[in-house]
N, C-alpha and C positions, 0 to 999 in steps of 0.2 A: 133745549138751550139752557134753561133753568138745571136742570142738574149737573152738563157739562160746565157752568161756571161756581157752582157749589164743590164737584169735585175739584175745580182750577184751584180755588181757596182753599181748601182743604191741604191739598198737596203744598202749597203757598206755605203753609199755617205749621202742618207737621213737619215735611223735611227740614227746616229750619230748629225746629222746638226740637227732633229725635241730635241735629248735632250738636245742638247746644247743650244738652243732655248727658249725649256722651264724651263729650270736650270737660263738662262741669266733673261728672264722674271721675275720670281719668285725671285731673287737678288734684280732685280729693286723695286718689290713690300717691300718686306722686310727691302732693306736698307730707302723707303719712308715710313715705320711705324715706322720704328726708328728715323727719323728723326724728325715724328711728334714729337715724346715724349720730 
């Protein structure tokens, strides 16, 4: 039980942190082609 609620948190913890990530990423790229123009 103890590990299946570790991995619950986990996936809780990451999926969230991995889109935030790639959302932050892709802002940066975006707001540097706008800038180029």
């Amino acid at each position: 039980m103890i590990e299946l609620i570790a991995v619950t948190i986990l996936i809780l913890v990451v999926i969230p942190a991995l889109i935030y990530g790639i959302a932050f990423v892709l802002n940066i790229l975006f707001n540097n082609r706008n800038q180029q123009k």
